[in-house]
C-alpha positions in Angstrom: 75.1 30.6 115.0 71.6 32.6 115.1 69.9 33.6 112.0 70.8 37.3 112.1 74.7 36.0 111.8 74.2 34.1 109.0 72.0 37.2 107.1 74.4 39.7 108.6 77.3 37.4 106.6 75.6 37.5 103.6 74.5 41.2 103.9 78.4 42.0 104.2 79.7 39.9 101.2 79.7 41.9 98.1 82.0 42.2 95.0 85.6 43.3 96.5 86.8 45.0 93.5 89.7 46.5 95.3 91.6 45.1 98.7 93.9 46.6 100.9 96.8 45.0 100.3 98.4 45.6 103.5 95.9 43.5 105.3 96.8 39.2 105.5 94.1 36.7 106.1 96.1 34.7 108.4 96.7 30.9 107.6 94.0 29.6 109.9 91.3 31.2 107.9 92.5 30.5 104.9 92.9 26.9 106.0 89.2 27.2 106.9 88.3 28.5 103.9 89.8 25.8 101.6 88.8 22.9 104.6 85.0 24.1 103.7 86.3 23.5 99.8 87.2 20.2 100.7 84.3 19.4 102.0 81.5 20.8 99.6 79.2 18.4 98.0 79.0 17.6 94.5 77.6 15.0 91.8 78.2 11.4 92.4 80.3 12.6 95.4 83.3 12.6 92.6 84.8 16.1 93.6 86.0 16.8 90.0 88.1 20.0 91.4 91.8 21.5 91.9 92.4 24.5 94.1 95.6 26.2 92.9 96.3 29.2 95.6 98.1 31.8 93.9 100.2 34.1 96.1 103.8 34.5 94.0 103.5 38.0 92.4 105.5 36.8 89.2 102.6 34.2 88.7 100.0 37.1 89.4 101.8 39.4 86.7 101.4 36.5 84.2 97.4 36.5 84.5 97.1 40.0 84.1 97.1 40.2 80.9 94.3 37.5 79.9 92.7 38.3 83.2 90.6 41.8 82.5 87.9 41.3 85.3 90.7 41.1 88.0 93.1 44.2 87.5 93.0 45.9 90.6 91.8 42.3 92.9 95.2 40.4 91.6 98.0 43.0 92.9 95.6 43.9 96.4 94.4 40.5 97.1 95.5 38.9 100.0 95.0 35.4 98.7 93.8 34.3 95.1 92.8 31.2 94.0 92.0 29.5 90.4 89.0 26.6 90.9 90.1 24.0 88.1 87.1 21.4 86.9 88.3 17.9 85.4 87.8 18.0 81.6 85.8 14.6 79.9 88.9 12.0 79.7 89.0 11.5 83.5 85.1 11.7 84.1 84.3 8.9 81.9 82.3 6.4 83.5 85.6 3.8 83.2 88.4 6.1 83.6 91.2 5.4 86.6 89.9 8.3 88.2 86.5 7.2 88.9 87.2 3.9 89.8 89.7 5.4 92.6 87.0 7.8 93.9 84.6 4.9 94.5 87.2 2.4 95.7 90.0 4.0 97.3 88.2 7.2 98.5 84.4 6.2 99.0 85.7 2.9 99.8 82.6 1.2 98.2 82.4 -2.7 98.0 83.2 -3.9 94.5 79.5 -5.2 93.8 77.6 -2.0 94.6 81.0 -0.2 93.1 79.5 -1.4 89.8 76.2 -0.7 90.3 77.1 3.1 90.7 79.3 2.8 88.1 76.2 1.6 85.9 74.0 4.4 86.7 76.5 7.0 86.4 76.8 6.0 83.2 73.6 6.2 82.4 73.3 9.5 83.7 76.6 10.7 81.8 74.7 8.9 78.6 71.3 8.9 78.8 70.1 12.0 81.3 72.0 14.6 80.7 73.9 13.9 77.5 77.2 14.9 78.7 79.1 12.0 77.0 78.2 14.1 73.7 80.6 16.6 73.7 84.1 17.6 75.7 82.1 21.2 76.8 79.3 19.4 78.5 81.5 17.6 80.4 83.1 20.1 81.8 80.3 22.5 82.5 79.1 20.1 84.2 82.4 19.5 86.2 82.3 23.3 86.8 78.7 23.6 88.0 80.3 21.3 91.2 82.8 23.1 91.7 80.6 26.3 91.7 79.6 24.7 95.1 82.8 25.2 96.3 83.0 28.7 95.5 79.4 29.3 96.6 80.3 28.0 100.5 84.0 29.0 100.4 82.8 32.8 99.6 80.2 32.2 102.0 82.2 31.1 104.7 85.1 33.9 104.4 81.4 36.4 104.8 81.2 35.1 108.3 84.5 35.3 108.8 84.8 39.1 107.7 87.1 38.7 104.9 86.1 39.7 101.9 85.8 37.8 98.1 84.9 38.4 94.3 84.5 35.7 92.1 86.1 36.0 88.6 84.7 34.6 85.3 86.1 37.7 83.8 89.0 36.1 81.5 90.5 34.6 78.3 90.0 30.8 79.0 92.1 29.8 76.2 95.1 32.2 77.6 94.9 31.4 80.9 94.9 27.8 80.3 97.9 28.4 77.9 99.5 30.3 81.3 98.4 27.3 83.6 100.1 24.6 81.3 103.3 26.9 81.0 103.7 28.8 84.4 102.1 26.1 86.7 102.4 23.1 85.1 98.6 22.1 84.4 98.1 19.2 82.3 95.3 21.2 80.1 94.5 17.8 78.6 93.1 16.8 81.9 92.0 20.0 83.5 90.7 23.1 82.3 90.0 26.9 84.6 86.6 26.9 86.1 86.7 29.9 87.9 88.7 32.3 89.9 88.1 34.3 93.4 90.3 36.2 95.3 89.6 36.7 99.1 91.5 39.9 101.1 89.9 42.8 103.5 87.7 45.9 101.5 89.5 49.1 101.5 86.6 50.6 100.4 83.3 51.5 102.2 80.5 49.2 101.6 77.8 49.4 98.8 74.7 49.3 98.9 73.3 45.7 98.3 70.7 45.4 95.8 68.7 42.2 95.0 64.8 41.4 93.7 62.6 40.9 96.1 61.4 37.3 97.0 58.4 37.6 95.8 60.3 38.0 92.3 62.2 35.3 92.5 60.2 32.3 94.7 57.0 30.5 93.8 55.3 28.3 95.5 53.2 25.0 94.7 50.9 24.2 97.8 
């Protein structure tokens, strides 16, 4: 891919307030798109996310109503999808899950299993705090899974479909809806963020950012 792709893609993905909902991203991009989900990085390599693809228009109608930043996006989009983050109990340095990410999925040996153990814990403790309070934990488990987003949006760009990311709703609603509805155990997972993907039926706007200058400085 040459450069001018990759700024054309980024020049193209804006906001999609509105999709035409007669227009299907077909199941190979989607795949894609969640495939690149998959594989985005994040802290310690634990992957602390759940991708919940919403297409059943009873589920959409539930959201609606605790959901004001998607009101036109959740009846047009093609394909919408709620990012859950893993809330403190299964972070915790010794908790089941851990221990399974670094043995069963990273497949580290049992002596250096520890060893990462130890400094995770120290980071969870010592250098950032989160073991203080349930909300740090899971902003922190959110920031990773803003990765995903970030390179899933960024993906469908050069693809020529068409995103918005959603932080516009009632967290404690929707995760009422998601324990209800779909079954979430809220106790373990809480709604990080939303994003629908579909195809603009309006034109594009006009992209507006601050210059580099702005925003970059450098230390030579």
């Amino acid at each position: 891919m040459h450069k001018k792709d990759i700024l054309d893609a980024f020049y193209f993905r804006h906001a999609c307030k509105i999709f035409d909902k007669t227009k299907k991203i077909s199941e190979a991009d989607f795949n894609t798109i969640l495939e690149i989900g998959r594989l985005s990085p994040s802290s310690f390599g634990f992957e602390p996310w759940r991708f919940l693809v919403v297409q059943d228009e009873r589920l959409r109608e539930k959201l609606l109503p605790a959901t004001w930043g998607a009101k036109q996006i959740l009846p047009t989009a093609s394909h919408y999808l709620i990012i859950l983050a893993r809330k403190k109990p299964t972070l915790l340095p010794q908790s089941d899950y851990i221990t399974h990410m670094m043995y069963d999925i990273h497949k580290i040996p049992k002596e250096k299993a520890e060893a990462r153990r130890a400094k995770y814990k120290q980071f969870v403790e010592s250098d950032f705090k989160l073991i203080e309070s349930e909300r740090a934990f899971f902003d922190w488990a959110s920031k990773q899974c803003y990765i995903a987003l970030g390179n899933m949006m960024s993906v469908a760009a050069m693809l020529g479909i068409d995103s918005c990311a959603i932080e516009g709703f009632k967290q404690e609603s929707i995760e009422r809806i998601m324990h209800k509805e779909f079954l979430v155990e809220t106790d373990i997972w809480g709604v990080s963020v939303m994003v629908a993907f579909g195809y603009r039926l309006n034109p594009q706007p006009v992209k507006t950012r601050q210059p580099l200058d702005d925003i970059v400085k450098w230390y030579k």
